[in-house]
N, C-alpha and C positions, 0 to 999 in steps of 0.2 A: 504494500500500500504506500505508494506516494502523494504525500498530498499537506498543506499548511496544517497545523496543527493551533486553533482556536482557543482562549480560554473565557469563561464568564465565572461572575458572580452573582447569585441572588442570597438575598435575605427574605423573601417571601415566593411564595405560590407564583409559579410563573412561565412560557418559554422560554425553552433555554436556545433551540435551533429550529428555526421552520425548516423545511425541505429532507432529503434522503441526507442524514448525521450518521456518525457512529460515535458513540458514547466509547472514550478510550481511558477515562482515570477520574474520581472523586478525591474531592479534598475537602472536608467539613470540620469546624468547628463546633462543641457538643455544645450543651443545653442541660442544666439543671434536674430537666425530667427526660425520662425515655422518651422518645419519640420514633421517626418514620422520613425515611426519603422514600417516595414513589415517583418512578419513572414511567411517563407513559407515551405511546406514538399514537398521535392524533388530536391532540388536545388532553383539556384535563379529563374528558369522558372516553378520552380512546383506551388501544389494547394496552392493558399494564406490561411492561417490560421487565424492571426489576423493580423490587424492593429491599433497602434495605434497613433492619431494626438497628432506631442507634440507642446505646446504652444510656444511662444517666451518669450525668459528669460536672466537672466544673466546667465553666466556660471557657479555662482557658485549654482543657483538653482538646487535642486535634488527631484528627485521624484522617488517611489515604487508603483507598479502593480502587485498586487497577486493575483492568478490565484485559483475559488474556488472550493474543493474537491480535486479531483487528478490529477487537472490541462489540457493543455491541449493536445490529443497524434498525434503524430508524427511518422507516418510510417516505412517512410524510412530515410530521417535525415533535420537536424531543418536547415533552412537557414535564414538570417537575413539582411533585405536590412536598412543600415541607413543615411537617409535622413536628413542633420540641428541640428544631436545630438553628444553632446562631446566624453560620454562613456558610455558603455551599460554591463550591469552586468547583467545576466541571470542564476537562479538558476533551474537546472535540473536533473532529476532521468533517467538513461537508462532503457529499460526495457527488461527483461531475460523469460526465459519460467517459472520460479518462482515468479516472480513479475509481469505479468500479467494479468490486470483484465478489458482490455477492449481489 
């Protein structure tokens, strides 16, 4: 896979990449209480991707979730429900009729 490699931030409910993305690496900062990152393609009502349960922490715990090979793909565009977590950094490639492979 060749291709720019993206990054954003959200602190709330939001998209992350309209169009065909692959989801290649999370970085979040925790939250006090358990919570929930839900990834979903389509919007916030589309098919869920992943999910992941984040533990209860201090804030200033931080934690990384990379995603293995070329990550994971993403339709039509990346949406991101977050539930109990500070901030969310999400590293991602678009992908073009040159780039690709799934």
């Amino acid at each position: 896979m060749n291709s720019d490699i993206g990054a954003k931030t959200l602190t709330s409910t939001g998209t992350i990449q309209s169009g065909r993305t692959r989801l290649l690496s999370i970085y979040y900062v925790g939250h006090a209480s358990a919570g929930s990152l839900t990834f979903k393609d389509g919007g916030g009502s589309g098919t869920q991707k992943l999910v992941i349960a984040t533990p209860a922490s201090s804030a200033a715990d931080q934690y990384q979730v990379d995603i293995p090979l070329d990550g994971i793909l993403f339709k039509t565009d990346m949406h991101l429900t977050i539930s109990n977590v500070t901030s969310v950094t999400v590293f991602v490639t678009p992908i073009t009729a040159d780039t690709d492979n799934g």
